[in-house]
C-alpha positions in Angstrom: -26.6 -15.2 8.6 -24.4 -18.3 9.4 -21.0 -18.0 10.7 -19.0 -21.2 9.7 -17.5 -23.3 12.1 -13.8 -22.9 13.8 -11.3 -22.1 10.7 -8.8 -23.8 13.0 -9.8 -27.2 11.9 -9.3 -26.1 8.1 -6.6 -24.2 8.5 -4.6 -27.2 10.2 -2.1 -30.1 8.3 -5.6 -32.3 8.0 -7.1 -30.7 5.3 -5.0 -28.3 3.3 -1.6 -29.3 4.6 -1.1 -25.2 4.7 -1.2 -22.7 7.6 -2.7 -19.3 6.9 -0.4 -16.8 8.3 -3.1 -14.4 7.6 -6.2 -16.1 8.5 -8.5 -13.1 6.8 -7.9 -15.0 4.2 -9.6 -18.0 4.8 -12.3 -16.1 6.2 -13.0 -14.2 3.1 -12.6 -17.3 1.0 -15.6 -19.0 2.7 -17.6 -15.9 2.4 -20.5 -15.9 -0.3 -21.3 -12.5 -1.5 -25.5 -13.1 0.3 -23.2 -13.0 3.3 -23.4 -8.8 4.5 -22.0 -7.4 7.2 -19.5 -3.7 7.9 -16.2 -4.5 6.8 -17.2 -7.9 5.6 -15.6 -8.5 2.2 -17.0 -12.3 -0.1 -15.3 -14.1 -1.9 -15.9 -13.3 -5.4 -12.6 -11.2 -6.2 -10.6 -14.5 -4.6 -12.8 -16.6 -7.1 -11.3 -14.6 -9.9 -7.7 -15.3 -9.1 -8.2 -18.5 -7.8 -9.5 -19.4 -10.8 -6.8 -18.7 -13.1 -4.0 -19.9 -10.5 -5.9 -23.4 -11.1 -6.0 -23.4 -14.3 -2.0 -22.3 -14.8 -0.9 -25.2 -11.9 -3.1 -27.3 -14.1 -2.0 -26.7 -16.8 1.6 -27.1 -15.9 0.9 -30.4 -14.2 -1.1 -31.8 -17.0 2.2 -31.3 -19.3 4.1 -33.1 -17.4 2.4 -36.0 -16.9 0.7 -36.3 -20.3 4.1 -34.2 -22.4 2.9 -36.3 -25.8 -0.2 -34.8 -26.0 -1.3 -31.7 -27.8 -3.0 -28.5 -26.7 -6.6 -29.4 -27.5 -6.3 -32.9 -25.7 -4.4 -31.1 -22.7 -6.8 -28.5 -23.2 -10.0 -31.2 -22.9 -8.3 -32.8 -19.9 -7.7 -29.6 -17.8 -11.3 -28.9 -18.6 -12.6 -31.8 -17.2 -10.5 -31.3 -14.3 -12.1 -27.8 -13.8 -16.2 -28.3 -14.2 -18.4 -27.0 -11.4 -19.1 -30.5 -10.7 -15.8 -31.7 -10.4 -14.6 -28.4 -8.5 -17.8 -29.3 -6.2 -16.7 -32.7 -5.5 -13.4 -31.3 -4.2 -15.0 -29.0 -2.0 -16.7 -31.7 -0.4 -13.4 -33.9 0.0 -12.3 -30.9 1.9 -15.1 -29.8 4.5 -15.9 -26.6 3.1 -19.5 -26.3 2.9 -20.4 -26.4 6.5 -17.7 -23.4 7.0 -19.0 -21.0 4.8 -20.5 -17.7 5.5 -24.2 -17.7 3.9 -26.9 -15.4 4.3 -30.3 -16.1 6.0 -31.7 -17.1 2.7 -29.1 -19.1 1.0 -28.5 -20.9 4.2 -32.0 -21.9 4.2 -32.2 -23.0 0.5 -29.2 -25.2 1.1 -26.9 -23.2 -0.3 -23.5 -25.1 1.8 -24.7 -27.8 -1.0 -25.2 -26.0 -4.2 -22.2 -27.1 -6.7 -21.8 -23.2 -8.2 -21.3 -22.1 -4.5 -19.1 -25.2 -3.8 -17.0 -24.7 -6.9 -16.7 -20.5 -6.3 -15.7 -21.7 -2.5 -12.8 -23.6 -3.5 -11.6 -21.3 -6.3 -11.6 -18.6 -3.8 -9.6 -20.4 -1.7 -7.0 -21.3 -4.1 -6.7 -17.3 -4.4 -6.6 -17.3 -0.7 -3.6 -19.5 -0.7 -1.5 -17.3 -4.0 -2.6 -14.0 -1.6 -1.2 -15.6 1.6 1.6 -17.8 0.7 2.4 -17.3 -3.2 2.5 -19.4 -5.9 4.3 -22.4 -4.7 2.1 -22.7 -1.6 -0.5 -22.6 -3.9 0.7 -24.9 -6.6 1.9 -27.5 -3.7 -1.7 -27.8 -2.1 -3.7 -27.9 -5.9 -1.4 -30.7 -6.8 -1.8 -32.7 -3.9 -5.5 -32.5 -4.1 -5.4 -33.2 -7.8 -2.4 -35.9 -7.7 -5.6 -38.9 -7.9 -7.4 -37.3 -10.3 -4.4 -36.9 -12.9 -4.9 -40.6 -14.2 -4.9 -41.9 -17.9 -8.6 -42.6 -17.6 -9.5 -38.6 -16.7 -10.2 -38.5 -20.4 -13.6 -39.9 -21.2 -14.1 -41.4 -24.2 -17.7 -40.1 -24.5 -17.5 -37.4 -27.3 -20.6 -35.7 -25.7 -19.4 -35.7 -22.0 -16.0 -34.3 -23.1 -17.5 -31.5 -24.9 -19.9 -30.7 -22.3 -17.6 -30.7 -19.7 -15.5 -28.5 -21.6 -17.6 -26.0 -22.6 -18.9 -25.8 -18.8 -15.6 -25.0 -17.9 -15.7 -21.7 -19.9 -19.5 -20.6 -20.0 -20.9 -22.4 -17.8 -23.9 -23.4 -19.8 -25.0 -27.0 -21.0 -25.0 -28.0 -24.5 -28.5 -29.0 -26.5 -29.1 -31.0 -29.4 -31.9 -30.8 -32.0 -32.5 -33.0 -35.2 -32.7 -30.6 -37.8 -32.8 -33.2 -40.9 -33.8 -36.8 -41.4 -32.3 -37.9 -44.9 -33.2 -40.8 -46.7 -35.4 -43.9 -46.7 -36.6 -45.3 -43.5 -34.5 -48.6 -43.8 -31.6 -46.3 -44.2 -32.3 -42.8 -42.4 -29.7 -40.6 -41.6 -30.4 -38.3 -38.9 -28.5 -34.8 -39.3 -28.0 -33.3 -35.7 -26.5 -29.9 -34.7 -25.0 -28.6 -30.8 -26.2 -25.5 -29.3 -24.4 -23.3 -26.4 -26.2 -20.6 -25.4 -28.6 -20.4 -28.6 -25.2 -20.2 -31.2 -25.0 -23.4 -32.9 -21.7 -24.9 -32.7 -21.4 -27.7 -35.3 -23.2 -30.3 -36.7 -23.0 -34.5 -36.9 -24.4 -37.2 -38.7 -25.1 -40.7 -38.4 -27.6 -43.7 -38.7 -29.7 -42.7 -34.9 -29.8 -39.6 -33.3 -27.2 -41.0 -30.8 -24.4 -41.8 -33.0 -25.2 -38.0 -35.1 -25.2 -36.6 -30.9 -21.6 -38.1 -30.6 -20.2 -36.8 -34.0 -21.5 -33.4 -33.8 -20.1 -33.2 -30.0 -16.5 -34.5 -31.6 -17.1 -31.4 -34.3 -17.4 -29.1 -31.3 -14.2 -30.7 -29.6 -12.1 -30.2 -32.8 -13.6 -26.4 -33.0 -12.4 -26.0 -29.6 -9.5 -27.8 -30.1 -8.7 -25.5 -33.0 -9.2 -22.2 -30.8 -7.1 -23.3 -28.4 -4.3 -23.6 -31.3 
């Protein structure tokens, strides 16, 4: 099993700007459930919170800076905010991979570099910080960290990367794409695409290459979840 390094270092103004005034905390956050021990407790319960703390300081960020949009668009921004890989990233920025608690095996996989890890890690620290010091310590520390990332280009305009990163953000599974009709002449074929998640079929697109009938159907999906959301 790995101990991480000194919390001291993470728990100082350089990284987090935020003290730990219970430091179990912080210790629990970097604690993967392959990590076992007596009394030791992971991190999976702080995920949980964590998680939806994000998303409401998100959420209340995002309508303040972007107050013309509407839900779905607000909806597909926060989402791409919010992807393992993104959430990854930030756990990076901030150091926390070499200071988790791994077991034997995960260590040696390289598990202080898997995104899913990196992403829970970070999550459960958010918790960590609602637990310890409320909502406003926890608000103030997510918004710093996400200040640079709020920026009128977070929205791609790639309908297929939207969509995927939106549909990561609540199932965690990648979308696939299968040609399922090819209509008309071959001077003037339309190809007829649908989107999978998780075996369901989501919508369907067309256009004059599988590319362009890729990008419409991944704008259907956007508009279905745009219409859940509503």
């Amino acid at each position: 099993m790995s101990e991480p390094k000194d919390i001291d270092d993470l728990n100082g103004l350089q990284l987090i700007d935020y003290q730990f005034k219970d430091p179990r905390w912080l210790e629990q956050a970097l604690t993967h459930k392959s990590f076992v021990g007596e009394g030791v407790s992971h991190n999976e319960k702080l995920e949980f919170l964590g998680d939806a703390v994000l998303d409401l300081v998100l959420a209340e960020l995002l309508l303040k800076k972007f107050d013309a949009e509407d839900e779905g668009d607000l909806s597909r921004r926060r989402a791409s905010l919010v992807n393992e890989s993104e959430l990854a990233a930030v756990a990076n920025e901030l150091g926390l991979g070499p200071r988790l608690r791994l077991g034997r095996s995960e260590l040696i996989s390289g598990g202080d570099k898997k995104p899913r890890i990196l992403a829970s890690a970070f999550e459960a620290l958010v918790g960590a910080l609602y637990l310890d010091g409320g909502f406003e310590a926890a608000s103030r520390v997510v918004s710093r960290i996400f200040s640079s990332r709020l920026d009128e280009n977070l929205l791609k305009s790639d309908d297929k990367t939207q969509f995927q990163e939106a549909i990561q953000s609540l199932v965690k599974v990648t979308p696939r794409y299968r040609t399922i009709a090819e209509i008309g002449p071959s001077h003037a074929r339309i190809f007829r695409v649908a989107v999978d998640v998780g075996g369901e079929e989501w919508a369907q697109g067309e256009g004059p290459s599988k590319k362009v009938a890729e990008q419409a159907a991944a704008r259907q999906a956007l508009e279905k979840i745009k219409g859940d959301a509503g």
